[in-house]
N, C-alpha and C positions, 0 to 999 in steps of 0.2 A: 504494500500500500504506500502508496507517494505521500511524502507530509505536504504540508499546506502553510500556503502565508499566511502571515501574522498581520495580522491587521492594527495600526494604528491609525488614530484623530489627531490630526493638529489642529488647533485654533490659533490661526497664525497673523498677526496682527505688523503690518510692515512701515516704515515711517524711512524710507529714502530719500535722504535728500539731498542726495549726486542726481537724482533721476526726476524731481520734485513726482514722486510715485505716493501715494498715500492710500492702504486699503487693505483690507478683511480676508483673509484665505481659509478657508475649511477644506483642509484636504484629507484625506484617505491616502495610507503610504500604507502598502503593500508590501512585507518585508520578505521575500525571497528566504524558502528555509535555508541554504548556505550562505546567507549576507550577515555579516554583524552589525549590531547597531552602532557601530562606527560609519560601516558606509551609507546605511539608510539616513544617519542624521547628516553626512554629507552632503544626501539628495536633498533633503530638507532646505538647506544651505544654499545650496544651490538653486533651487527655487526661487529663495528669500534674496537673493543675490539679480536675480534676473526675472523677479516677477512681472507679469502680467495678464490680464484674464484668460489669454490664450495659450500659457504654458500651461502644458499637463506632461505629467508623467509617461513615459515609454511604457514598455516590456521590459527594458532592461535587461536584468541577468536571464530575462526566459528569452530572450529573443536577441538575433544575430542581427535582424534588420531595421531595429528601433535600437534607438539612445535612452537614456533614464530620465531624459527630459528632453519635452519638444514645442516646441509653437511652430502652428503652420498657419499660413494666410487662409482667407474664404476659398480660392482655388485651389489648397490640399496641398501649394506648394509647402518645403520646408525651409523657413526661414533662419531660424534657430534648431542648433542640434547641441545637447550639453549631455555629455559622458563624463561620468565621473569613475575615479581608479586610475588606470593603468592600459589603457587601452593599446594595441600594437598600432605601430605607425600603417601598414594598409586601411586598416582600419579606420582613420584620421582622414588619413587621403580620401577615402570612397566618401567619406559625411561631407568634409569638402566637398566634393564635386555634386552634391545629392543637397547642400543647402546652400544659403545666403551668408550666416553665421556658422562658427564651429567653437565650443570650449570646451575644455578638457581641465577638471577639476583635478590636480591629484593629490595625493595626500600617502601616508606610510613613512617619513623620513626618510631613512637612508637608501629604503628599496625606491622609493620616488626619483631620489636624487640619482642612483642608479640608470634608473629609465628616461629620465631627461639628458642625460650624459650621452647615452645610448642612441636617442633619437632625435637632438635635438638640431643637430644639421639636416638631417631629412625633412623634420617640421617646419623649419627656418623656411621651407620653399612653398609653405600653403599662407597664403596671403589673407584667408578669411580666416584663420586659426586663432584663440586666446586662451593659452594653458598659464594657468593658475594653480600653486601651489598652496596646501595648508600645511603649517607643523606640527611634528607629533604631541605637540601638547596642545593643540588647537583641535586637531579633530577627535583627541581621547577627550578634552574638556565636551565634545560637541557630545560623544558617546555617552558620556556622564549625564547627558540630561534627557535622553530616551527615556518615555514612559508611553503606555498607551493610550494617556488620554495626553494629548499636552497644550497648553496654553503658554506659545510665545510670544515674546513684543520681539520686533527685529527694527533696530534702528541702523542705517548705513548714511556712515559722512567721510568724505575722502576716504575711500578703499579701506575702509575700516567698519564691521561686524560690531554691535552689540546687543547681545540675545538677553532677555530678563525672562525668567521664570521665575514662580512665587519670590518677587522681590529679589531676588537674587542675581544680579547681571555678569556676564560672561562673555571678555572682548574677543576678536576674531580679526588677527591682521594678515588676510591670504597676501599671499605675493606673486606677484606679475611676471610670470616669466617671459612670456612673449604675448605681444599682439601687433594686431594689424595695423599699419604704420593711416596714420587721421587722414582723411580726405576733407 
């Protein structure tokens, strides 16, 4: 018998104002039984990072041909593709060529830094690509606040994360490794 996701509630309440974005998210985050709550609060994160009414969650870890996060336009294009982990460089290249946007969240320390080392003159050549790194004590902080009901505030001011649960706030300073040079 196959096990089953885990079902989590966030009430995720976001106040960006690099984006002047302001508004209410209720999402349902589907916890993949081999995901730990590291990478699901990642996805979370990433969300909270790139909100907008039209991003929803992929398939993810069940599927080869969705991201773990997506917004596509009214015509189904895909605009935005957000992978979070470790994703192999073909992998990068085909979301490129398949959306508008591409980010790649990664997180793990030293195996991250690894994999950026690894691919990161291959990525240098995708022009829609922005990989963002979190560190290890940012996405274990992020782990630490998994619950299945959860009620977060998510405030973002210059590239900087702060998450309040029950009173309790918790900063998030991801770092830019590469993006797409301004137009």
């Amino acid at each position: 018998m196959a096990l089953k996701s885990t079902i989590f509630k966030v009430e995720l309440q976001i106040a960006d104002l690099d984006r002047n974005y302001y508004q209410n998210h209720t999402l349902t985050v589907a916890r993949h039984p081999s995901e730990t709550d590291e990478r699901m609060m990642v996805r979370v994160l990433a969300f909270a990072m790139h909100a907008d009414p039209a991003l929803t969650f992929g398939k993810g870890l069940s599927s080869e041909d969705e991201p773990d996060l997506w917004r596509k336009d009214l015509t189904g294009a895909i605009e935005l593709w957000i992978d979070v982990g470790l994703p192999d460089e073909k992998r990068i290249r085909r979301a490129c060529g398949r959306s508008q946007q591409v980010v790649v969240l990664t997180y793990g320390g030293r195996v991250a830094d690894m994999w950026w080392q690894q691919n990161q003159a291959a990525l240098q050549r995708q022009d829609k690509l922005t990989v963002i790194n979190l560190s290890t004590e940012d996405s274990r902080a992020l782990a630490a606040l998994a619950e299945r009901g959860m009620q977060l505030q998510c405030t973002l001011q210059e590239a900087e994360l702060w998450l309040i649960v029950d009173g309790e706030s918790t900063r998030i300073v991801p770092e830019i490794r590469m993006a797409p040079p301004r137009r």
